[in-house]
C-alpha positions in Angstrom: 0.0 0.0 0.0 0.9 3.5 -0.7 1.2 6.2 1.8 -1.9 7.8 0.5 -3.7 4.7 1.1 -2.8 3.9 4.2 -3.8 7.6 5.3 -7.3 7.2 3.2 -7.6 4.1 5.4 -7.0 5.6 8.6 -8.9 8.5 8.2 -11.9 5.9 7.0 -11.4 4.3 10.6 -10.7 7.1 12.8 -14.4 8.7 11.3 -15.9 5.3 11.7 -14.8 5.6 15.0 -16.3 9.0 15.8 -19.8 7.7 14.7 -19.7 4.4 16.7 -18.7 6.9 20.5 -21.4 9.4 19.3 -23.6 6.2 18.5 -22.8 5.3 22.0 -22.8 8.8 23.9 -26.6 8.9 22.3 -27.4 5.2 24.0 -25.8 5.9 27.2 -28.0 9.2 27.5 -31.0 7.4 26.5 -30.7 4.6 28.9 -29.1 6.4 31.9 -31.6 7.1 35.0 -32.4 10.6 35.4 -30.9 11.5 38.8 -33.1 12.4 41.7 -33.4 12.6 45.3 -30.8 14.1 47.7 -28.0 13.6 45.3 -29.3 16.5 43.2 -29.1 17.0 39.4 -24.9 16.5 39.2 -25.3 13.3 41.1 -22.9 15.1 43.8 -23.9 13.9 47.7 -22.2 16.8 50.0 -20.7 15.4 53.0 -20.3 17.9 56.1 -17.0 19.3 57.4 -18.4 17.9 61.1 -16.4 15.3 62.9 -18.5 12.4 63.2 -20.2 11.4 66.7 -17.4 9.6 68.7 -19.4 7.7 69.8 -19.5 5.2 66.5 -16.2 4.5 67.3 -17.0 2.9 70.8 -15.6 -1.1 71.7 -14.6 -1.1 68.2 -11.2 -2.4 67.6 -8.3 -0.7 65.3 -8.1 -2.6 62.1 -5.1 -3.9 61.8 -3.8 -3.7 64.9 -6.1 -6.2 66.8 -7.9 -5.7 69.9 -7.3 -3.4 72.5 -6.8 -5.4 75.5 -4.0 -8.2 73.4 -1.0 -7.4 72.1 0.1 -7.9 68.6 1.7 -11.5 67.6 
């Protein structure tokens, strides 16, 4: 093959290729859920600058590092 071909070709693929992701942008958006609920339109959940409630953390044990009470192997 010549050069000329070989670039015919490629441009042939690479606009094939543009119509099959715009094919599938269009089936993505068609299918996809519209969001709702407390997510909001972005699908973004804000999560407060608060420190949680210490008290979630009671009895529970440091991953990792085993219980409090024993000592490591």
């Amino acid at each position: 093959m010549s050069l000329q071909d070989d670039l015919t070709a490629v441009r042939r693929n690479l606009n094939e290729l543009v119509r099959s992701v715009e094919r599938l942008e269009r089936d993505v958006a068609r299918q996809a859920p519209t969001p709702s609920g407390p997510a909001g339109p972005e699908g973004m959940v804000t999560v407060p600058d608060t420190p949680y409630d210490s008290t979630l953390w009671t009895d529970s044990d440091d991953e990792g590092l085993g219980a409090r009470d024993r000592r490591a192997p």
